[in-house]
C-alpha positions as CSV (number, residue, x, y, z in Angstrom):
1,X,58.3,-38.6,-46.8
2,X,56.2,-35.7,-45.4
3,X,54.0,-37.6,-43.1
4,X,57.2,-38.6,-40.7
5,X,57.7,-35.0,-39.5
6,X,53.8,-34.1,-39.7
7,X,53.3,-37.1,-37.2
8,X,56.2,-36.1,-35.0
9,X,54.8,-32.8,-35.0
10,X,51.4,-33.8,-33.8
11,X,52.9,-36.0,-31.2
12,X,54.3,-32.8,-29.7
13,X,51.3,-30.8,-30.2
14,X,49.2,-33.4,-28.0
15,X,51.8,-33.9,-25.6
16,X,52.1,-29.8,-25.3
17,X,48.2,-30.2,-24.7
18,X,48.2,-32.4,-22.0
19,X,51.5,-30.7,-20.0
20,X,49.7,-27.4,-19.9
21,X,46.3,-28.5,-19.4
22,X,47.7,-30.6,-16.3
23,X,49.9,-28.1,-15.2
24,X,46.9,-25.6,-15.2
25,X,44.5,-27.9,-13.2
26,X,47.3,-28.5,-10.6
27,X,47.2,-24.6,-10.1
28,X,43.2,-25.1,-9.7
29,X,43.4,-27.7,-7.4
30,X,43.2,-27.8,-3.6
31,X,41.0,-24.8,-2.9
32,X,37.9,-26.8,-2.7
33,X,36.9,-25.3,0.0
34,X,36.8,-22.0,-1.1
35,X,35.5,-22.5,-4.5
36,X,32.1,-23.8,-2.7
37,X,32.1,-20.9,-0.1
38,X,32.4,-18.7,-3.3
39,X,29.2,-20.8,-4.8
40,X,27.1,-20.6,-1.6
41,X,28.3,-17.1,-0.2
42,X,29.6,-16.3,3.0
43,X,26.5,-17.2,5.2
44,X,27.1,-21.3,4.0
45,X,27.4,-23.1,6.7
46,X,30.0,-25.8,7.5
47,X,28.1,-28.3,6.5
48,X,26.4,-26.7,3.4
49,X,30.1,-26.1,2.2
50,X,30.9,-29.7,2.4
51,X,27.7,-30.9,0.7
52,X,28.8,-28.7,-1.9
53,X,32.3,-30.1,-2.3
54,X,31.1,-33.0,-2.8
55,X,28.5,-32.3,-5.3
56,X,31.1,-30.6,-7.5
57,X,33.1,-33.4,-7.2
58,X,36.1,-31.3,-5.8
59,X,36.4,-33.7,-2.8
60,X,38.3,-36.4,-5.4
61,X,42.1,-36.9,-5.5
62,X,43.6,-34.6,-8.7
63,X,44.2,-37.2,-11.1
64,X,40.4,-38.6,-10.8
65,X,39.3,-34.9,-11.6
66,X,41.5,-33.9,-14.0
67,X,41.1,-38.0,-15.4
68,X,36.8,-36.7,-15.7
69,X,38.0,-33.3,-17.4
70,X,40.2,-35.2,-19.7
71,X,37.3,-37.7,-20.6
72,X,34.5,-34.9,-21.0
73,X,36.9,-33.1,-23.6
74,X,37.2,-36.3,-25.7
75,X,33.5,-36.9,-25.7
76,X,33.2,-32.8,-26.2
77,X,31.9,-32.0,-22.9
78,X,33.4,-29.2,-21.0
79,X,31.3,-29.6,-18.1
80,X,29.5,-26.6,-16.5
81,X,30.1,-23.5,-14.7
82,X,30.0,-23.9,-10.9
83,X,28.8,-20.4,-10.2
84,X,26.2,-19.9,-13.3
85,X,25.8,-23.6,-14.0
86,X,25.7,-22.4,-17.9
87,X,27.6,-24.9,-19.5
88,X,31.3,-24.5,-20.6
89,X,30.7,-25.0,-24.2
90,X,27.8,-22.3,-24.2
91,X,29.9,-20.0,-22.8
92,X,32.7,-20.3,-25.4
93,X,30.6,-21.2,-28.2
94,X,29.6,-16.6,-28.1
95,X,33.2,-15.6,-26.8
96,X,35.6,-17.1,-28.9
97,X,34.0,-16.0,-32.3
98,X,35.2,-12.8,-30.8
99,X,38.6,-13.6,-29.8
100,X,39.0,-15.1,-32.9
101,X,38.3,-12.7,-35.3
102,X,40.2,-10.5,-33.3
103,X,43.3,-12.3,-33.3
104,X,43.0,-14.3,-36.8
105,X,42.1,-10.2,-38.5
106,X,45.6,-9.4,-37.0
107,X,47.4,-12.9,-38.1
108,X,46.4,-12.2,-41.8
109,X,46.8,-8.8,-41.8
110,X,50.3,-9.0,-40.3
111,X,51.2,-11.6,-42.7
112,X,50.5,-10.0,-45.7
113,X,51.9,-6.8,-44.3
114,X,55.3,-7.6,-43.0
115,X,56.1,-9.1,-45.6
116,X,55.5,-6.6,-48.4
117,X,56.9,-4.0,-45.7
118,X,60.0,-6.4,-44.8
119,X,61.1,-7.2,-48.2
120,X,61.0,-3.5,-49.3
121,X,62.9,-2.5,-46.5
122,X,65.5,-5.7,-47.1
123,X,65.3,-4.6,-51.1
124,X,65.3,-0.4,-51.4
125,X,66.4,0.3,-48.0
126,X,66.3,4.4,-47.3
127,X,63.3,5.6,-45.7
128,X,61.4,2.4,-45.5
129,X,63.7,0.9,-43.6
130,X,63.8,3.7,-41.4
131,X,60.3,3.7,-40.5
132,X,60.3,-0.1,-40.1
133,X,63.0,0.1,-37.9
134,X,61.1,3.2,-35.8
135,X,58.1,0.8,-35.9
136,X,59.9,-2.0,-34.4
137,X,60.9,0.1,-31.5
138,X,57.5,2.0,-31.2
139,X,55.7,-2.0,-30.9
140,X,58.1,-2.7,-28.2
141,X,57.9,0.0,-26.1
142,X,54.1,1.0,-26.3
143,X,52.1,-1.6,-25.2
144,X,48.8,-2.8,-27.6
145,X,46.7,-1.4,-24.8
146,X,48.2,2.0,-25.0
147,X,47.7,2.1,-28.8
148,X,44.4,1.1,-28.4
149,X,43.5,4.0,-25.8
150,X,45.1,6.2,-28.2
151,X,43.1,5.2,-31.1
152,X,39.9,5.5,-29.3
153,X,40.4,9.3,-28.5
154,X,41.8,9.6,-32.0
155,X,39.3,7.8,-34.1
156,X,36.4,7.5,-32.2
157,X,36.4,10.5,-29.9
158,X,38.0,13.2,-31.6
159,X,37.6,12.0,-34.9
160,X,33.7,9.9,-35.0
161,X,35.2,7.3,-37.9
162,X,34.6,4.3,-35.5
163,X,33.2,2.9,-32.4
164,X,34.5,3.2,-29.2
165,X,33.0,0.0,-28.1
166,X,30.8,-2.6,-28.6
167,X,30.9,-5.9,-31.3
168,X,28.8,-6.6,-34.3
169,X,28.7,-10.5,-35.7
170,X,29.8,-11.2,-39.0
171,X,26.8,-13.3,-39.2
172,X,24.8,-10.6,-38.5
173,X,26.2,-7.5,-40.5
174,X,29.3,-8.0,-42.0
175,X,30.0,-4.4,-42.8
176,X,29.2,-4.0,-39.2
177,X,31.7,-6.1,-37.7
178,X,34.2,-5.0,-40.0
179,X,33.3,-1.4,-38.2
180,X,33.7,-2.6,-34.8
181,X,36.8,-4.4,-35.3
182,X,39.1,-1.8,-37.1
183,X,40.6,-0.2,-34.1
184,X,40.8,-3.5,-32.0
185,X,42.4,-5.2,-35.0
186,X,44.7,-1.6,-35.3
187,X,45.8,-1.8,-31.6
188,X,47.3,-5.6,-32.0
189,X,48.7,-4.8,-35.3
190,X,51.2,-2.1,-35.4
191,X,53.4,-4.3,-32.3
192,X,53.1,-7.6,-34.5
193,X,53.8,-6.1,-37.9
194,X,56.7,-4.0,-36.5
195,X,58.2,-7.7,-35.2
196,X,57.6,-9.9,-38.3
197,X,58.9,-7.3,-40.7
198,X,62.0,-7.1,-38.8
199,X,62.4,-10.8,-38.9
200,X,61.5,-11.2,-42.5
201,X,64.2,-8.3,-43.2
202,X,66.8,-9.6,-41.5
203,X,66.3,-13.5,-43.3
204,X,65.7,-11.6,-46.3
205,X,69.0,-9.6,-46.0
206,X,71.2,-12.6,-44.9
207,X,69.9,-15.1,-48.1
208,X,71.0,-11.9,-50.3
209,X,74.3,-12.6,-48.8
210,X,74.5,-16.1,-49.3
211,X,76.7,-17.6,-52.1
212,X,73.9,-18.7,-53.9
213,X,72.2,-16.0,-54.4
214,X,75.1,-14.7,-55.9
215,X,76.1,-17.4,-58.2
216,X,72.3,-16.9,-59.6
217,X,72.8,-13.3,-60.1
218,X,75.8,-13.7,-62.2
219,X,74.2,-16.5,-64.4
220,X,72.1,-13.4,-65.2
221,X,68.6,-14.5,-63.0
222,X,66.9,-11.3,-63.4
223,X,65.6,-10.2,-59.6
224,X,62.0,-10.9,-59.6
225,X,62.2,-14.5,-60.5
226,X,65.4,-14.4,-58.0
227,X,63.6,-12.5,-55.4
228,X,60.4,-14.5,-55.2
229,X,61.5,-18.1,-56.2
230,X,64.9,-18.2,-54.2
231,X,65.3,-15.5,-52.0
232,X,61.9,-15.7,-49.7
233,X,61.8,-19.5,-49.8
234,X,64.4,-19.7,-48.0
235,X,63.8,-16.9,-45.9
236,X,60.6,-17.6,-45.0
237,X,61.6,-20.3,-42.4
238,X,62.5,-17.0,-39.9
239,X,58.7,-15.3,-40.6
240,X,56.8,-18.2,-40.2
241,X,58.3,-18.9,-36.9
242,X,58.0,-15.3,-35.7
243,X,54.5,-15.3,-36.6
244,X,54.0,-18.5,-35.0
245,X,55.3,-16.7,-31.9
246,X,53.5,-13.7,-32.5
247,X,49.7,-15.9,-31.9
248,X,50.6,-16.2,-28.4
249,X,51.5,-12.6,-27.9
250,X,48.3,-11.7,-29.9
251,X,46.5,-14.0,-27.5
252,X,47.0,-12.2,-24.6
253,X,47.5,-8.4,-26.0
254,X,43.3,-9.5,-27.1
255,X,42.8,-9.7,-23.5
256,X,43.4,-6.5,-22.5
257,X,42.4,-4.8,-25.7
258,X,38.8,-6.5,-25.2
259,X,38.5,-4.8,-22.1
260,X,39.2,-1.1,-23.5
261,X,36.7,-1.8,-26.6
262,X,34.4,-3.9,-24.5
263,X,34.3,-6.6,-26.8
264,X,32.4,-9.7,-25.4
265,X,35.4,-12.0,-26.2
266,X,37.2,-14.8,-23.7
267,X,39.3,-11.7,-22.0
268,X,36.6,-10.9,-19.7
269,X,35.6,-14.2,-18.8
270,X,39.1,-15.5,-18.6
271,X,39.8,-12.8,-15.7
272,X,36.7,-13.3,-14.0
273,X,36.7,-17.1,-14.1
274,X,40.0,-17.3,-12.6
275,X,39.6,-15.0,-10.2
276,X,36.4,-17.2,-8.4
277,X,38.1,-20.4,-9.5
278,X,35.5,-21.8,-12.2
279,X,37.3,-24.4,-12.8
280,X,35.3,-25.6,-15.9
281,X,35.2,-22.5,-17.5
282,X,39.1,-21.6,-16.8
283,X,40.0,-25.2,-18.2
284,X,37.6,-24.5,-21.3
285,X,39.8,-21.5,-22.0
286,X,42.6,-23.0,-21.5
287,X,42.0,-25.6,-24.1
288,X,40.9,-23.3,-26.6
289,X,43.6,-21.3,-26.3
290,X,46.3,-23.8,-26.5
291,X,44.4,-25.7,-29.5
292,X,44.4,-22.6,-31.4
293,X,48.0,-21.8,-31.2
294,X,49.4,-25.3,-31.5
295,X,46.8,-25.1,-34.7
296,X,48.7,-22.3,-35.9
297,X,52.2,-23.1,-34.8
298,X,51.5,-26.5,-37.0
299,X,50.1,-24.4,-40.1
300,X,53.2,-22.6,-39.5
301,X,55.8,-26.0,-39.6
302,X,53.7,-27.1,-42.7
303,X,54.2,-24.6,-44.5
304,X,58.1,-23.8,-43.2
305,X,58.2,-28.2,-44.7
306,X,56.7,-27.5,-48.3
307,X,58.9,-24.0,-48.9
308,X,62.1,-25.6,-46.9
309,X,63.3,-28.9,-48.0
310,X,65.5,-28.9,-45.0
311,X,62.5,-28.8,-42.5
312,X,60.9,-31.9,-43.7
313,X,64.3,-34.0,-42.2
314,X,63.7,-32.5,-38.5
């Protein structure tokens, strides 16, 4: 049955959860001290700087602290920023719409892309494979921020076809955020296309070789039907795990491509938050992030179970 390795699956998800989430509070911890100097300024006295540990509750051993964190995000409390005292949810609830459309634009788009682009180049060879295989070493040499600069003096400099910066919701003009995203989007999408379409032409060239695929062309299978109904089922376990992989790369190539379009994603914050120690806001991020890839990583074994028969036994 199907719901044995979807539990097992989610077992490991929230055990993934809870290992980096702890992991990344025990980096946090034990700079109490500072964190409240940071809150009051450098004029805080002695005493004013313990007050303050206390109120923030960073005088408690880790496993209280992280026990409160841990109970706040089950009761869907994040807690609030030491240094704004805007809450943690707040502050994610506008940044991660950003982040999101960001990387999920890029997911799709690399998706449907490197798989029509791998399976030509696994099928016809020639010159697509050729400029797959230049775009797989162009991805890993140059990295998304590079692109990115490049496509701002190329498309929104030189050539006025875009913005430079700035973010428009979806909610509030879709054609708008389309706009503001295209380059973004562009910068995180030539790397992970160049990837997946290499794996999905490599699975897609080593099921050709397999005996069955054979046997089927000499009962006279024509090639779409072979193609479509054997061939990329069972090569499909290889792309869905490279694009599994490729959310976490995506994740933080956003970060630095936020900063060179200015988009008000979780980039900024992430790198400001850390640097003053906001705990709350750091460990908000933190969750997010990890829930959205283990999200996509499990979207990814789902899907690898209903196409592969031989998935659902692991």
């Amino acid at each position: 049955m199907l719901t044995i390795p979807i539990l097992k699956k989610l077992a490991r998800a929230v055990a993934v959860l809870l290992v980096v989430t702890f992991v990344t509070f025990c980096l946090m911890f034990g700079n109490a001290e500072g964190i409240a100097r940071g809150v009051l300024g450098l004029s805080a006295t002695e005493s004013d700087v313990q007050r303050e540990i206390v109120k923030l509750g960073l005088d408690q051993p880790l496993f209280v602290q992280y026990g409160k964190w841990l109970l706040g995000v089950v009761t869907g409390d994040l807690g609030h920023s030491y240094f704004t005292g805007q809450s943690v949810n707040d502050a994610l609830a506008t940044r991660v719409p950003v982040t999101l459309s960001l990387v999920l634009g890029t997911l799709i788009l690399t998706l449907l892309l490197s798989v029509v682009i791998g399976v030509a180049a696994a099928i016809f060879g020639g010159w697509i494979d050729r400029v797959v295989q230049f775009l797989t070493v162009l991805g890993a040499a140059v990295p998304a921020f590079i692109i990115g600069v490049v496509l701002v003096f190329s498309f929104a400099i030189a050539i006025p076809l875009f913005p430079a910066t700035g973010y428009i919701s979806l909610a509030d003009d879709p054609a708008g955020w389309l706009h503001s995203i295209t380059l973004p989007v562009a910068a995180l999408l030539i790397g992970s296309v160049a990837s997946a379409a290499t794996q999905i032409r490599g699975a897609v060239l080593d099921v050709q070789g397999k005996d069955f695929v054979r046997t089927l062309r000499a009962r006279g299978i024509s090639e779409g039907p072979l193609l479509f109904r054997h061939v990329l089922r069972n090569a499909s376990g290889p792309g869905l795990t490279v694009l599994s992989l490729q959310t976490i790369a995506l994740l933080g190539g956003a970060v630095f491509v936020e900063q060179i379009f200015a988009l008000p994603g979780i980039g900024q914050l992430a790198n400001t938050s850390a640097q003053q120690g906001d705990v709350p806001i750091v460990m908000g991020i933190v969750l997010v992030t990890i829930v959205f890839v283990l999200i996509v990583n499990l979207l990814g074994d789902l899907a690898n179970i209903a196409l592969n028969p031989k998935a659902r036994t692991r």
